[in-house]
C-alpha positions as CSV (number, residue, x, y, z in Angstrom):
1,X,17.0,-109.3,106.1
2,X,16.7,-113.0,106.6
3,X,16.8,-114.7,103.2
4,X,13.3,-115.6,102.6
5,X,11.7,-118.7,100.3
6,X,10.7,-118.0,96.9
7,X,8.2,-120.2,96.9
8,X,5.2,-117.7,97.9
9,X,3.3,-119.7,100.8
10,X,6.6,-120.5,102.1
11,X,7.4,-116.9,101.9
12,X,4.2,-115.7,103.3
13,X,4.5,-118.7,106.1
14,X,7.8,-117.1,107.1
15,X,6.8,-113.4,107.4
16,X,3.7,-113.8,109.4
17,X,3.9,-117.4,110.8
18,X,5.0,-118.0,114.3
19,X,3.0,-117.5,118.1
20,X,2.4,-114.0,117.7
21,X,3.0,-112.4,114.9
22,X,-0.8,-112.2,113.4
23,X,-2.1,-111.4,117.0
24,X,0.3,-107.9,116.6
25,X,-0.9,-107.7,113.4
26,X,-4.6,-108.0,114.6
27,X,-4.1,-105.7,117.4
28,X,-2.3,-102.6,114.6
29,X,-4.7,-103.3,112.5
30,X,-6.9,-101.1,114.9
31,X,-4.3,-98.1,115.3
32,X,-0.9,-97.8,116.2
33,X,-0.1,-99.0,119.4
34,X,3.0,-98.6,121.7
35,X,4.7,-101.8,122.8
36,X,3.7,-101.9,126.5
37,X,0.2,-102.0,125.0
38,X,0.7,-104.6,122.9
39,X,2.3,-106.5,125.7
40,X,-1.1,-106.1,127.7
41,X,-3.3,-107.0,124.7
42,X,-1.4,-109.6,124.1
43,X,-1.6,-112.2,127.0
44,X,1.1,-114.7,127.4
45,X,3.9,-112.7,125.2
46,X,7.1,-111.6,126.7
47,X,9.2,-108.1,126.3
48,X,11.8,-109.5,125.0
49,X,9.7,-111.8,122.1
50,X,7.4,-108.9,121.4
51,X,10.2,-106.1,120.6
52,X,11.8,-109.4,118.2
53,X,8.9,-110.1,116.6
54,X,8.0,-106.4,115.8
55,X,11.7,-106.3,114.4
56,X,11.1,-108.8,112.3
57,X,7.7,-107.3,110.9
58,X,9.3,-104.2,110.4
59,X,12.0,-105.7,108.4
60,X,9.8,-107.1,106.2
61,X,8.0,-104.3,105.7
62,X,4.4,-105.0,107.1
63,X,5.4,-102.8,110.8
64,X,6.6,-99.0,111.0
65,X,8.3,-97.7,114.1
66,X,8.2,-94.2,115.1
67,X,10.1,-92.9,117.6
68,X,9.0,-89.5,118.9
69,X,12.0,-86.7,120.1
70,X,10.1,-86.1,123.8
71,X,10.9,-86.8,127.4
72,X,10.6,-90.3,127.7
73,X,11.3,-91.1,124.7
74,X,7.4,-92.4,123.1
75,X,7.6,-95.6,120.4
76,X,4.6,-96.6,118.3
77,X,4.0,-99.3,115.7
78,X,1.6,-98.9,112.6
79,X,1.1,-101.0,110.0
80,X,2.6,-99.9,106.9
81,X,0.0,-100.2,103.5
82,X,1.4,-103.7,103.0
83,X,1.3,-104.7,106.2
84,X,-2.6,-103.7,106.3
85,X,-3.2,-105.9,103.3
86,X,-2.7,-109.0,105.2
87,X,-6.7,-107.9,107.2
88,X,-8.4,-110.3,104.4
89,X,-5.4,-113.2,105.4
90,X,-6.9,-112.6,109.2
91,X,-10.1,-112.7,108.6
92,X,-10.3,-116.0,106.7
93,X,-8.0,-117.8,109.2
94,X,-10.4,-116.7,112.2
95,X,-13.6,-118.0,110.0
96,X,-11.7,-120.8,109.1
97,X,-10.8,-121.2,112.8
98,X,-14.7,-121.2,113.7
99,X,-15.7,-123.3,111.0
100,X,-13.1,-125.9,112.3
101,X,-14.6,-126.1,115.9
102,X,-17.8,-126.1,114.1
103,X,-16.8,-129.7,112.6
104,X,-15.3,-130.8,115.0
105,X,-17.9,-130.1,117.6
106,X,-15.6,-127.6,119.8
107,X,-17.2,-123.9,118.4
108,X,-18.5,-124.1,122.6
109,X,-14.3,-123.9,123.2
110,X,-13.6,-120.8,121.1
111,X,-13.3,-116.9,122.1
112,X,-13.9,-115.2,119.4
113,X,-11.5,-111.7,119.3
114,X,-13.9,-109.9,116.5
115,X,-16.5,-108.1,118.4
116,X,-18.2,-107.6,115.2
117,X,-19.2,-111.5,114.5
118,X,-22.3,-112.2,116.1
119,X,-21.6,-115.0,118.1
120,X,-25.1,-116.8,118.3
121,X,-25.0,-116.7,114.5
122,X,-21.4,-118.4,114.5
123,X,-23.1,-121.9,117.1
């Protein structure tokens, strides 16, 4: 396991920073996905960066891999129970996100990935 900060933002900055770590995240946070559908949901993200970056949530614990015994071989990714408490940690950074734009008069610029959030009310 990489050695890891023990200062606790550090820590938590180092776990789930990067690109695309809390867009995988995002995306398990609705079911367990295989990686070639992550790859699709997520647009811009290579193979190669994907499979690391799942690696690395799985070795700190937020990512389970299952690999099922059948003919091809099936892969899926799930959030383990900590890895599902980092939903609150998502949630503020997207409201945070819009209220940004808000103050800075770009909320026209943003697309929002929560179907949920009614968009009029966030303008």
């Amino acid at each position: 396991m990489n050695r890891l900060s023990s200062l606790p933002i550090e820590r938590a900055l180092q776990v789930i920073g990067g690109r695309w770590k809390l867009f995988i995240v995002f995306h398990l946070l609705e079911r367990a996905q295989r990686p070639g559908r992550l790859e699709r949901l997520i647009p811009g993200i290579s193979q190669k960066v994907l499979l690391q970056q799942l690696r690395e949530l799985e070795e700190h614990g937020l990512v389970s891999k299952t690999i099922f015994a059948e003919s091809p071989v099936r892969v899926e990714y799930a959030l383990t129970p900590l890895g599902e408490t980092v939903a609150p940690v998502i949630d503020m950074l997207h409201r945070w996100g819009i209220e940004q734009s808000r103050a800075v008069g770009e909320l026209h610029r943003l697309t929002l990935c929560d179907n949920s959030l009614d968009v009029s009310s966030a303008q």
